[in-house]
C-alpha positions as CSV (number, residue, x, y, z in Angstrom):
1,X,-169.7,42.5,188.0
2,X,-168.1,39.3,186.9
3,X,-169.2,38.0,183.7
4,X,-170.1,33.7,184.4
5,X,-166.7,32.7,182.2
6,X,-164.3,35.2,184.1
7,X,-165.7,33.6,187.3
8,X,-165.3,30.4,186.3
9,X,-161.4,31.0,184.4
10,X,-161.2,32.3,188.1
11,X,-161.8,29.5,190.5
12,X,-160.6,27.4,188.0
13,X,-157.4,29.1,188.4
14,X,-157.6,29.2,192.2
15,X,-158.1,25.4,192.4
16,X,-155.4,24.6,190.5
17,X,-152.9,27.1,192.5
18,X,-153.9,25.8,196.0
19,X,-153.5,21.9,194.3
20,X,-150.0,23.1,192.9
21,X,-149.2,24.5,197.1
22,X,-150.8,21.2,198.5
23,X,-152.1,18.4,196.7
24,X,-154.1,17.8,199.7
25,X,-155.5,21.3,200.0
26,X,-159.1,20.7,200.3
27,X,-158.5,18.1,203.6
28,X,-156.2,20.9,204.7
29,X,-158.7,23.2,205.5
30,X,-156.3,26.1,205.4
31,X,-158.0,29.5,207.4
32,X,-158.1,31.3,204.1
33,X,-160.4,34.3,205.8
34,X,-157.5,34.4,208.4
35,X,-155.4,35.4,205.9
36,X,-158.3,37.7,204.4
37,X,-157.8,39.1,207.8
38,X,-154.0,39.5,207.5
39,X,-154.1,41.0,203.8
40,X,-157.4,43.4,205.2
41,X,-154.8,45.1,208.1
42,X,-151.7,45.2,205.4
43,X,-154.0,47.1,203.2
44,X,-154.7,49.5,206.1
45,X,-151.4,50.1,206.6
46,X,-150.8,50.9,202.9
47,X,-153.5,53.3,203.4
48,X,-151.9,54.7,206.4
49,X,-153.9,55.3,209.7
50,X,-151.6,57.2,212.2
51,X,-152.9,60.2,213.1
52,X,-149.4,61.6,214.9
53,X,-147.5,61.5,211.3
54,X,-148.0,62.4,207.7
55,X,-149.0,59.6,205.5
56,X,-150.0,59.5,201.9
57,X,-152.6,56.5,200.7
58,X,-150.7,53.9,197.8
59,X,-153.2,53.2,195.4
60,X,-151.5,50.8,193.6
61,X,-150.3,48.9,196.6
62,X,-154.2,48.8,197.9
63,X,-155.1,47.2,194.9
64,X,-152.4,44.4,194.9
65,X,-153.6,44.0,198.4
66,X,-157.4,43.3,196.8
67,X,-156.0,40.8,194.2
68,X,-154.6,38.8,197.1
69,X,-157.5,38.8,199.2
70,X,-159.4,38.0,196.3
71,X,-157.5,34.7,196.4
72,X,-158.4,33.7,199.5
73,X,-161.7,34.7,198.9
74,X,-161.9,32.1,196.2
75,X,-160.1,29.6,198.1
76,X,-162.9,29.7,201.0
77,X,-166.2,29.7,198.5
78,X,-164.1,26.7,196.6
79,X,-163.8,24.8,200.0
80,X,-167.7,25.5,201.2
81,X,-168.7,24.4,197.8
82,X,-166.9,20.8,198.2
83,X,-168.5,20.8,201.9
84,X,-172.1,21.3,200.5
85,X,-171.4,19.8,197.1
86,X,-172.7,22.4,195.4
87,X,-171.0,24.4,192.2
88,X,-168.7,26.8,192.9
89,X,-169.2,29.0,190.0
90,X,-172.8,29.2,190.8
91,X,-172.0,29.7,194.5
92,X,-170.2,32.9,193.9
93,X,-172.3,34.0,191.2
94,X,-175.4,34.3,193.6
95,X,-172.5,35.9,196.2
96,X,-172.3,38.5,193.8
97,X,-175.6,39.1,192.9
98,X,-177.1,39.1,196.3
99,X,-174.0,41.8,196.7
100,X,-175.0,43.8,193.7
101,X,-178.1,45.2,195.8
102,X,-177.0,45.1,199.2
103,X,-176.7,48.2,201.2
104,X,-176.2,47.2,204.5
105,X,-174.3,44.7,206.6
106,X,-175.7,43.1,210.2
107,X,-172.8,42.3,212.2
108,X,-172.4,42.1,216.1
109,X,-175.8,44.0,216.7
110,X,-174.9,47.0,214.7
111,X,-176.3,47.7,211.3
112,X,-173.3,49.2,209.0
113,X,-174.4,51.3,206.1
114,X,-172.0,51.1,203.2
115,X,-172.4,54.2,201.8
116,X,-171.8,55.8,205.1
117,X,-168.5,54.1,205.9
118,X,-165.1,55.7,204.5
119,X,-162.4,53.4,203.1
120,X,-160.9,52.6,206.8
121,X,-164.0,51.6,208.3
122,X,-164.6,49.5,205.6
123,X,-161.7,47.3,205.6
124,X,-161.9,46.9,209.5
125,X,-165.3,45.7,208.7
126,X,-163.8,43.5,206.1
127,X,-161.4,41.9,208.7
128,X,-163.9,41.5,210.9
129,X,-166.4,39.9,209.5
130,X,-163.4,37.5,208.1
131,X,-162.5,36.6,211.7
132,X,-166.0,35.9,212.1
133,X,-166.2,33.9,209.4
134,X,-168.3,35.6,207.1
135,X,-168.3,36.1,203.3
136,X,-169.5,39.6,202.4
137,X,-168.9,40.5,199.0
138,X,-171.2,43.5,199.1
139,X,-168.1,44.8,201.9
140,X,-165.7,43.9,199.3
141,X,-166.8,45.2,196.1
142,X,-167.5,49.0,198.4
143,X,-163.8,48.7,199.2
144,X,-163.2,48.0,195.1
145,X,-164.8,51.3,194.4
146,X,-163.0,53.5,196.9
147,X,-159.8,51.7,195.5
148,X,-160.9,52.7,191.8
149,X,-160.5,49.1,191.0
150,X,-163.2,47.7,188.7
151,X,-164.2,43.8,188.1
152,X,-162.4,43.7,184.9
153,X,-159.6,44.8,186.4
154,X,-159.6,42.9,189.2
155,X,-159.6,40.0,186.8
156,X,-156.9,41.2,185.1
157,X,-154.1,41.4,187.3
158,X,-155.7,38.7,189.2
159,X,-155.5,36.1,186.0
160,X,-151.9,37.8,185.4
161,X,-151.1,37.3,188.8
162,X,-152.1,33.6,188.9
163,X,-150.5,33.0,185.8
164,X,-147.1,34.5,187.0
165,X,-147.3,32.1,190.1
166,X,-147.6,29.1,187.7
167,X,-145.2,29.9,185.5
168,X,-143.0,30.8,188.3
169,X,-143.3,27.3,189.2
170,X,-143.3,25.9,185.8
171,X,-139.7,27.3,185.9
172,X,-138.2,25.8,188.9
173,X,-139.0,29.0,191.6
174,X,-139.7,25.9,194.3
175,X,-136.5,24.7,193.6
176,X,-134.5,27.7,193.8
177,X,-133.4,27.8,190.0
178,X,-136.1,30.6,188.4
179,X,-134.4,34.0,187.4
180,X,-137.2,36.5,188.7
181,X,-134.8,39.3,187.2
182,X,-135.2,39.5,183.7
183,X,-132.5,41.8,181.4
184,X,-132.1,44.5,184.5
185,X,-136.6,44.3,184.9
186,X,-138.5,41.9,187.5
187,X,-141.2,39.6,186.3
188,X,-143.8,41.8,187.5
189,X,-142.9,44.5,185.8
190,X,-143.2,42.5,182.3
191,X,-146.2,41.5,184.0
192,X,-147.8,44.5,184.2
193,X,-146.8,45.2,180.1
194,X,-148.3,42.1,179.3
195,X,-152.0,42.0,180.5
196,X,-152.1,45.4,179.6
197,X,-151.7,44.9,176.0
198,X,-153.7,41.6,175.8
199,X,-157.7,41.9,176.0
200,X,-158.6,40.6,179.7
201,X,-162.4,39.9,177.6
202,X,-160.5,37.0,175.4
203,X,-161.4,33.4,176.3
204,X,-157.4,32.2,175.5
205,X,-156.4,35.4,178.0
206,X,-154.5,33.6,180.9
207,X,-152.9,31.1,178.1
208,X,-152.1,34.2,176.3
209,X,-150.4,35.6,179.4
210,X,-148.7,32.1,180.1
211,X,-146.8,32.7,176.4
212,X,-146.2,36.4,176.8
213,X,-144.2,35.3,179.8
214,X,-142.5,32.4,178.4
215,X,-141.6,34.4,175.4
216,X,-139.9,36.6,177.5
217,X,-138.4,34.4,180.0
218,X,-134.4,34.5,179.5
219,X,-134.3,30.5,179.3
């Protein structure tokens, strides 16, 4: 699981994004697990479901799909913790820990087992529980291991990701002036060559990834 610092770089990091979107974010009260929702059925779809054509599961597009429903994830436990005044960090910390043991899942009078659900079933349970409102991390962390993402590496393209967003608006992307093609490669793609070689573990690792990415940036 999440160690407490990489939670807290987390929803620190989450706070300031939505604040950088709308300043007003929190009296917003944006549907984050609608878009949980949204980002569970894209993920299907990378998984493919037809049964009347060939289709071949992309890993790496399932896990992107994770990092952004992570997101929302921390967007919604940020919001309920200014509606109960209580502390975020602790708030998901117990979310995790309570998921760290649990096997099961009540929903709609039927009593899911986790471990008897393939990847599919999973994320329709996922999205459901999301339309119903409902934070189940125990869901989400099954869905991790079926897409061979650990915590540490959810953290580390989620930081990276973050980091790129900021810096993406750090360098005008809002107003149409940031150059997302650097010397023939996207951003990502440095991206992806940066948090790889910097340890996710560090306690400077998203302001390490901040100068990575300016050092490369063709200002």
């Amino acid at each position: 699981m999440l160690s407490s610092d990489q939670a807290a770089i987390m929803l620190s990091l989450q706070g300031s994004m939505n604040s950088k979107v709308d300043p007003n974010w929190v009296q917003a009260r944006y549907p984050y697990l609608r878009a949980v929702a949204i980002e569970g059925a894209e993920a299907i779809e990378h998984h493919g479901w037809k049964w009347w054509k060939k289709q071949d599961k992309d890993l790496p597009q399932l896990q992107m799909e994770l990092i952004d429903i992570w997101h929302f994830i921390l967007s919604e436990v940020l919001l309920r913790s200014t509606d109960s005044d209580s502390d975020p960090e602790t708030d998901l910390q117990t979310a995790l820990g309570t998921a760290r043991s649990q096997n099961t899942v009540d929903f709609d009078g039927t009593c899911y087992q986790l471990a008897d659900l393939d990847l599919l079933s999973k994320l329709e349970l996922l999205i459901a529980l999301s339309v119903a409102r409902r934070i189940e991390l125990a869901v989400f962390a099954a869905i991790m291991v079926d897409c061979e993402l650990s915590w540490t590496e959810l953290f580390r393209q989620y930081v990276g990701k973050n980091v790129l967003n900021m810096f993406r608006q750090d360098k005008g992307y809002k107003e149409g002036s940031y150059q997302k093609v650097w010397q023939g490669r996207e951003d990502n793609e440095y991206l992806v060559d940066i948090i790889h070689k910097l340890d996710p573990n560090s306690a400077d690792f998203k302001e390490a990834v901040y100068a990575e990415l300016a050092d490369a940036y063709p200002d």
